[in-house]
N, C-alpha and C positions, 0 to 999 in steps of 0.2 A: 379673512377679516380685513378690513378697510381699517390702515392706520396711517391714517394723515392727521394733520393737526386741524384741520376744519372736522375731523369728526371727533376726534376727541373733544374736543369743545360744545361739538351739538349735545353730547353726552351728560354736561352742567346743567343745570337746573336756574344759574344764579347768570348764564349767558343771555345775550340777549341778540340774536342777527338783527341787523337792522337792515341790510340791503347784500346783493351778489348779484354777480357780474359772470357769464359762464364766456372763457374766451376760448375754450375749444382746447382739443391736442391736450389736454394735464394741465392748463394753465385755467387760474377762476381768482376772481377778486372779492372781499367779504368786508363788512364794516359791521364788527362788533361791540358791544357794552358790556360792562360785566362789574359788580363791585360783590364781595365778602365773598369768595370763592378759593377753593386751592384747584388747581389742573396740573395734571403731569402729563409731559406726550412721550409716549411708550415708543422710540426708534421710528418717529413717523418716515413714509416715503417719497413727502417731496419738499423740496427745498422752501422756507418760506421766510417772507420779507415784510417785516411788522414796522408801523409808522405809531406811534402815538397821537392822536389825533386832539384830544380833551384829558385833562389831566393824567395820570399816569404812580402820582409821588405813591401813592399807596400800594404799588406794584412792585414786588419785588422776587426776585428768581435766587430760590433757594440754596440750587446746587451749584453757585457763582459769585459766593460769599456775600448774598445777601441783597445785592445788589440793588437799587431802586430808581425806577424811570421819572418822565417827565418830559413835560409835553414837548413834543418836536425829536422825541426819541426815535433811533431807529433800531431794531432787534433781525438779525439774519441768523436763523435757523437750518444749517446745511441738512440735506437729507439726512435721516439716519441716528442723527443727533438728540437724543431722551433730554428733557429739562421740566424741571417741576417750578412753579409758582404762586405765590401766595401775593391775593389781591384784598384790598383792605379798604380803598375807599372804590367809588367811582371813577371809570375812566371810559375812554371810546377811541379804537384802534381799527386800521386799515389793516388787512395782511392780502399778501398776491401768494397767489400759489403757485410752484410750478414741479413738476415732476423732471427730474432728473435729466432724463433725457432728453425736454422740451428746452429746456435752460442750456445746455452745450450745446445744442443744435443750432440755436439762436446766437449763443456768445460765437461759435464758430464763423457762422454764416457775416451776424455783424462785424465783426474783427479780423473777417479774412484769415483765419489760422486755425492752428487744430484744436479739437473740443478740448484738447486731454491740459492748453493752459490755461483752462477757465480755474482762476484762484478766488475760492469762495470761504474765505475763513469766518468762525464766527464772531459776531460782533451783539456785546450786548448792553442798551440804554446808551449807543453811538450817537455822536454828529456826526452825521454823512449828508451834505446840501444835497450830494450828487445821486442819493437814494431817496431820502425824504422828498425831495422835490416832485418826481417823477409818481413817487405813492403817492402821494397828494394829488397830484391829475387824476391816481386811478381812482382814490375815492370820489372824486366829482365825478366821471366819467358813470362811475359805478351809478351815483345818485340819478344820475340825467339820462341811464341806459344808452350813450353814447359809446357806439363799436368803437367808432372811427379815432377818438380822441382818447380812448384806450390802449389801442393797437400805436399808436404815436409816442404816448407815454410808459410804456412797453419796452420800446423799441429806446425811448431815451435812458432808461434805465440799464439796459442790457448792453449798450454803448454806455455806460460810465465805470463799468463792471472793469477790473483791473486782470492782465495774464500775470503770469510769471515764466523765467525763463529755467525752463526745465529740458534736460535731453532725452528727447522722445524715440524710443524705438520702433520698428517696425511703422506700419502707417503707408501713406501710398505719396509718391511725391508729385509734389507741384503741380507735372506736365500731364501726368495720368489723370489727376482729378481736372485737371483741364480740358481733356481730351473727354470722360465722362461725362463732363456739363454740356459740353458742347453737342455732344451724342444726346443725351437728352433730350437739351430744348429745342433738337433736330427731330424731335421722335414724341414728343407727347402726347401729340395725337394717335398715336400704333402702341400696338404692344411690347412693353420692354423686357426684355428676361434677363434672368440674374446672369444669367451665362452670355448674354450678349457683352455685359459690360467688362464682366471680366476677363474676355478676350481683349475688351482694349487694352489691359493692364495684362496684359500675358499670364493672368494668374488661375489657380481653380478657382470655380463658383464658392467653394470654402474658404480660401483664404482671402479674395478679396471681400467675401463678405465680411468678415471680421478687421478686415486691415479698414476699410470703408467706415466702418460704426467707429474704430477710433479714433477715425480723424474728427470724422462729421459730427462725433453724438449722436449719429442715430443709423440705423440701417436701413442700407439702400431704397425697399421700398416705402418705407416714411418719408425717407426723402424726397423721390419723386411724387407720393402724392401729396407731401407740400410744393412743389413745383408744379404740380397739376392745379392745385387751388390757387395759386400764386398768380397764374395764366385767367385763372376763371374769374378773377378779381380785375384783372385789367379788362375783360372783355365784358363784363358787368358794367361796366362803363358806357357800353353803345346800346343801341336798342336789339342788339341777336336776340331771336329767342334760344331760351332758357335752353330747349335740346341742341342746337346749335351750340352752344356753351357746350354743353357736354360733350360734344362728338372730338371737337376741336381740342378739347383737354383732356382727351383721352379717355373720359369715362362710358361705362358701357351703355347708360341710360340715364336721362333725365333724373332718376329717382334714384338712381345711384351717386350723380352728380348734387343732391340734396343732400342725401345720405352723411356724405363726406365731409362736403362746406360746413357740414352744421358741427359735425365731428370738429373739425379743424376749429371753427371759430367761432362757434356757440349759436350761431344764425344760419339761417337758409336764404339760400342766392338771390330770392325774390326779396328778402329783406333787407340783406345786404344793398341791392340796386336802389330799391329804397333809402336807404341811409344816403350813400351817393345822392342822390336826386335830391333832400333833403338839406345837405350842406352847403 
């Protein structure tokens, strides 16, 4: 069963989608209505990041002493986290999705450090300029079907996102994942095996797999094929053709290199260049 809070929601009768944004990889953006409704989300499984958009006062979360928003509110829902609600008047709310693993992998990546101090506590009917703002892009972006100014506003939210300092065990240090990167985007274009990398790191295919996914949020081959579409977005940029792209970013076919980008980012290469060309 699918338990995220975008489906428990489709599930109301008294909801209303107004618009969605599919950004690939567990990550999607949705702007919905909703007034005289009660929801509860059952332990959904991805993290999510609610803006108040149009009123809100009539909204209130039950199992949090009651509480009640208002416009310019921000609501962050860690994975996992069950919360019930009762809505009384009208209101109209942004929320970004993101799954678990799309969210460290990103906080990692943008913050240079390990996934494991991405600190996401909850927060509910918050000021945060440093959240709201950035939702705000997405629901315009969302409106306008704008990748580019999504993926922007994405990225400024996931840079406002706060670590903490926690002593982290096990994990792989500094110069290993140094030497891994660099082995990569030495090799994107070939084949990479798990056991390649973890000779760099002198370890077995098992434990670097696991020591890897702690740092990163995500494991190793996720990794690389974000690294692989990472490469296919800058060469989206000139006029290669499309299997050119592919060959050079490792993928095994044109249609497999669609396959992926679309996976990753909600759009296929040929729209993506589009959008480029567009801006």
């Amino acid at each position: 069963m699918t338990r995220t809070v975008e489906h428990f929601l489709s599930l109301s009768n008294a909801e209303n989608l107004s618009t969605k944004m599919n950004l690939g990889a567990g990550c999607g953006v949705a702007i919905w209505e909703n007034q005289n409704d009660h929801v509860r989300y059952e332990a959904p499984h991805n993290n999510t990041f609610s803006l108040y958009m149009e009123g809100g006062t009539g909204t209130r979360r039950l199992d949090a002493g009651k509480v009640s928003g208002w416009p310019g509110a921000v609501c962050i829902m860690p994975a996992g986290q069950s919360s019930e609600w009762e809505i009384t008047k009208r209101f109209r709310f942004v929320h970004l999705y993101l799954s678990d693993e799309r969210l460290r992998s990103m906080f990692s990546e943008t913050h240079d450090c390990d996934a494991r101090q991405l600190d996401l506590p909850e927060a509910n009917f918050a000021d945060k300029p440093h959240v709201a703002q950035p939702l705000a892009e997405l629901a315009h972006a969302s409106m306008s079907n704008n990748l580019l100014h999504a993926e922007g506003a994405l990225t400024d939210l996931i840079g406002g996102l706060s670590g903490r300092q926690t002593r982290l065990l096990g994990g792989l240090a500094p110069h290993i994942l140094c030497r891994v990167e660099d082995y990569v985007e030495a090799h994107l274009a070939s084949t990479i095996h798990l056991s390649d990398l973890a000779l760099l790191a002198n370890m077995s295919a098992f434990h670097f797999n696991r020591m890897f996914r702690l740092v990163q949020g995500c494991p190793p081959h996720a990794w690389i094929t974000k690294q692989r579409v990472r490469r296919a977005k800058q060469l989206l940029r000139s006029d290669a053709p499309l299997v050119e792209v592919a060959v050079d970013c490792g993928f095994s076919s044109q249609s497999h290199l669609t396959r992926v980008f679309r996976e990753q980012t909600g759009r296929t290469p040929a729209q993506y260049r589009k959008l480029l060309r567009d801006t």
